[in-house]
N, C-alpha and C positions, 0 to 999 in steps of 0.2 A: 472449641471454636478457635479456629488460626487467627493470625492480624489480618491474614487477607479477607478473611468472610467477614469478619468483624467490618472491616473495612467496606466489604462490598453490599454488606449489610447499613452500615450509617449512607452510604453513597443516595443507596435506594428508600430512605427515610428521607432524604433530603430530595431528593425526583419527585417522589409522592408530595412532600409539601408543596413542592412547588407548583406541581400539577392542580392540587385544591386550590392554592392560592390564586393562578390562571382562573381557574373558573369561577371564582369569586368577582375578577377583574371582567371577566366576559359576561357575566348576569350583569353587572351594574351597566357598562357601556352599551349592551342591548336593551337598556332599560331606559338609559341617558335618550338615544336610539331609537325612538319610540316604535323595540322591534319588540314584542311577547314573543313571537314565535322564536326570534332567534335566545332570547332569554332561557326558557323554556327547556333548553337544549342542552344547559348544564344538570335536568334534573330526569333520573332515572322512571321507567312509564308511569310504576305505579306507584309515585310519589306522592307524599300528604303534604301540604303547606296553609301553613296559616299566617296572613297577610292584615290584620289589624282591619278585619270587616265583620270579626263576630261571628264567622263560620271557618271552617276546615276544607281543604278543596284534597279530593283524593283525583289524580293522576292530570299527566302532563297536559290534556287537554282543557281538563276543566280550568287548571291554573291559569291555562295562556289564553280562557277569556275570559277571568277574572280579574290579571293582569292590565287586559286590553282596557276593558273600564274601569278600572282605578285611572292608569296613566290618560286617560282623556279629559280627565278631571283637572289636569294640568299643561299650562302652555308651553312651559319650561321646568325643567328637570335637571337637577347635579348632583350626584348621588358620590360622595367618599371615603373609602375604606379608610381608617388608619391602622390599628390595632388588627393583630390576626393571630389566633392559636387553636394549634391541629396538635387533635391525638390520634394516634393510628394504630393500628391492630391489624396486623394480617393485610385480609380483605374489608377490615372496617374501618371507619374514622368519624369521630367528630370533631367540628371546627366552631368557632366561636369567631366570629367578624363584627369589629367597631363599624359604627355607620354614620355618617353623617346624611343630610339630604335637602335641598332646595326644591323647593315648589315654588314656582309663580303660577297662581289661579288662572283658570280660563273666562275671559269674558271680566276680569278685574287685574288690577294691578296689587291685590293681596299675594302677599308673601305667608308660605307655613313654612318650618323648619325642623326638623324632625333629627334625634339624637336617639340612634336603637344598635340592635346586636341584630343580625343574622345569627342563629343559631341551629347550625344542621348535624345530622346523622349523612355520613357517606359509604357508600358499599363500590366495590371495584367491579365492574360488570363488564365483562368480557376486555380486562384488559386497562379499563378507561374508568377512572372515579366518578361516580353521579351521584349528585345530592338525592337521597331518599326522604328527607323529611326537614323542613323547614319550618321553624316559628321565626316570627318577624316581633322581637323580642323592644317593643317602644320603649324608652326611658324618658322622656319626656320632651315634649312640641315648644316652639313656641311663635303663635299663640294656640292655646288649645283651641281644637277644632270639633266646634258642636258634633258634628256627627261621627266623631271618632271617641267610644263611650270610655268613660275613664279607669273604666277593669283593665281595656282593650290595650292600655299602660301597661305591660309586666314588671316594669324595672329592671332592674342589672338581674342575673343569677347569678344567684349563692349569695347578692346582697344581705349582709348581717342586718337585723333588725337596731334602730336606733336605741334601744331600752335597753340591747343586750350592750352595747358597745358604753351608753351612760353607767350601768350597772359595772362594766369591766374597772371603768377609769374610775368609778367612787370607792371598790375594792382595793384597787392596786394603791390610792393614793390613803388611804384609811389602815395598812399596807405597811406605807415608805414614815407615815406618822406614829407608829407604836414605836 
């Protein structure tokens, strides 16, 4: 490979993120938006996604009226990326997106606050990236919210369990004492 395709090759990694990242940007502000359909539109037909309601919604229609009734649930909506990491292959990618999120309740002045990952699968489909499968990955609310059950919590991925991380540091320092 020359420096130029090397070249022309990082160029187009860098296009590509940009482009998933766009669409991560365009899900949340049609979400802020209270638009599903225009949401909806970053994900390819026959998408799966799971939205922290204890089922799996297989394609774009059923999402954006799953969607529709979640966000009604809500008067006000702020949803903020911070963190974002894309791997890409080809025609494939997955992305892992920080999430922040503001609810104000409908019909109260209750506050939920919600700290999760977007975590998708993307395939490039005639041209243009579309999310193929999304888990709406909670790490935790606050305040928890009854009807949001506490499995429905995944935590971070690839989260190390605390036992193994207590177990490292009683090793290493039993370890630095011999």
């Amino acid at each position: 490979m020359t420096d130029k395709e090397s070249l022309s090759d990082s160029v187009q990694m860098l296009l590509d993120e940009r482009e998933i990242w766009r669409l991560m940007v365009e899900y949340i502000d049609a979400v802020d938006a209270l638009d599903p359909r225009r949401a909806v539109q970053i994900f390819s037909a026959d998408v799966t996604g799971d939205f922290m309601t204890g089922r799996v919604y297989q394609g774009r229609e059923s999402i954006e009226r799953a969607l529709a009734k979640i966000l009604l649930q809500y008067e006000q909506t702020s949803h903020h990326i911070t963190n974002h990491r894309v791997e890409i292959s080809g025609d494939q990618a997955t992305a892992c997106t920080w999430v922040y999120a503001f609810h104000r309740m409908v019909n109260s002045d209750d506050v939920w606050h919600v700290w999760a990952r977007h975590v998708d699968e993307l395939e490039r489909v005639d041209g243009l990236w579309k999310v193929s499968k999304r888990v709406l990955a909670a790490i935790d609310s606050e305040p928890r919210w009854d009807v949001i059950k506490s499995d429905w919590y995944y935590g971070h991925p690839g989260r190390r369990d605390r036992a193994v991380l207590h177990a490292q540091l009683t090793c290493d320092s039993e370890r630095r004492n011999r």
